[in-house]
C-alpha positions as CSV (number, residue, x, y, z in Angstrom):
1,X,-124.9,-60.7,101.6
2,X,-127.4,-58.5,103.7
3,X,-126.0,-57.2,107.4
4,X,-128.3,-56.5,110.3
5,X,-125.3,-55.0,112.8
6,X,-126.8,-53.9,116.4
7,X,-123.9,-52.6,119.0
8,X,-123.7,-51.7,122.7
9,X,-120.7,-49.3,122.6
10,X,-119.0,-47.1,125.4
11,X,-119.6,-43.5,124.3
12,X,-116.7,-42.2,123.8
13,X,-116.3,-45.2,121.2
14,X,-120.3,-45.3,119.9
15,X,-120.0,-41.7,117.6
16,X,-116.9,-43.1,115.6
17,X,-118.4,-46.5,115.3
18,X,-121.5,-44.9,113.9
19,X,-119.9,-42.3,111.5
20,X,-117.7,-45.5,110.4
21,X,-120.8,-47.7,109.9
22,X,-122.6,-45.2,107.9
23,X,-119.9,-45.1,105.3
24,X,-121.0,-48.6,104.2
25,X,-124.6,-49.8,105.5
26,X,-128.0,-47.5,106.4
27,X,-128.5,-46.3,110.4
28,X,-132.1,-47.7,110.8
29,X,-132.3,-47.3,114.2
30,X,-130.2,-45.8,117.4
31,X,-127.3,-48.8,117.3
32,X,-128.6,-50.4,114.3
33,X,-127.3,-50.8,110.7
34,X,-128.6,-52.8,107.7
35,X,-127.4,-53.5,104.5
36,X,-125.8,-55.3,101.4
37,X,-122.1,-55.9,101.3
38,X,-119.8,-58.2,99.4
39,X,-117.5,-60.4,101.1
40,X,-114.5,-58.1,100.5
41,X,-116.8,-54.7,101.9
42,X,-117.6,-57.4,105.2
43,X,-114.2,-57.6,105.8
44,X,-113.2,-54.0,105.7
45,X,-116.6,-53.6,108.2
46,X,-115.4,-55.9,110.1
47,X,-111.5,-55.1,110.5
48,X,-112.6,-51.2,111.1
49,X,-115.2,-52.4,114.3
50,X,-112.3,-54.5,115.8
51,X,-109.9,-51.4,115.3
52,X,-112.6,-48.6,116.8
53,X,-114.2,-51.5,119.9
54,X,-112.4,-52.7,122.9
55,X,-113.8,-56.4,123.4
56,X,-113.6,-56.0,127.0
57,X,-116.2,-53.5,127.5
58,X,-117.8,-53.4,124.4
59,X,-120.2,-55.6,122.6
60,X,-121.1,-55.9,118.9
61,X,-123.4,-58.2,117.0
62,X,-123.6,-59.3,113.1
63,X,-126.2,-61.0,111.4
64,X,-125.1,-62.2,108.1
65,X,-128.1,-63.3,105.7
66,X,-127.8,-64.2,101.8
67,X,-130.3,-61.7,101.3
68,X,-132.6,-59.6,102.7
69,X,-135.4,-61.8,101.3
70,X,-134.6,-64.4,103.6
71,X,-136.2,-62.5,106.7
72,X,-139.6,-60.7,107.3
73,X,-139.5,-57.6,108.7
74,X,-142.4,-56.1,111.0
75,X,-142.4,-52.6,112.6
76,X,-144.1,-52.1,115.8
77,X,-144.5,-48.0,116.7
78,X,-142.9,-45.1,114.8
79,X,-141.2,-46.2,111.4
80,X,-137.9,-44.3,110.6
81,X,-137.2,-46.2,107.2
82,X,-138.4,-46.8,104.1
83,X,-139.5,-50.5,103.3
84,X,-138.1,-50.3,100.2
85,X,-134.3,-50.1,100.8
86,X,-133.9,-53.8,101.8
């Protein structure tokens, strides 16, 4: 399955959530990870962002798509990110 993940995090929560989510998907953008995972790897993500968050002030999203062929994506402004990866 491919993961878009975007976050709003308090900081002194946001750099461990970051250094966590860069151990399985690619930091395209500020609070923004993509990439493939299987079903087991979504769990892991997921257990480790319920662990590091506090659902009363923070706030994270998950898209979950088959593939990343099931989207479009269009860059407006600088690009960080090679096309390619997805």
């Amino acid at each position: 399955m491919y993961l878009i993940i975007n976050y709003d995090v308090k900081d002194k929560r946001c750099v461990k959530l970051m250094k966590f989510l860069r151990r399985f998907l690619y930091h395209l953008q500020e609070s923004v990870f993509v990439g493939e995972a299987t079903e087991k790897t979504y769990k892991m993500i997921v257990k480790g962002i319920e662990s590091i968050t506090d659902k009363q002030y923070d706030k994270v999203i998950i898209y979950k798509m088959r593939s990343a062929k099931v989207f479009k994506i269009e860059t407006l402004g600088k690009q960080k990110w090679i096309e390619n990866i997805i």
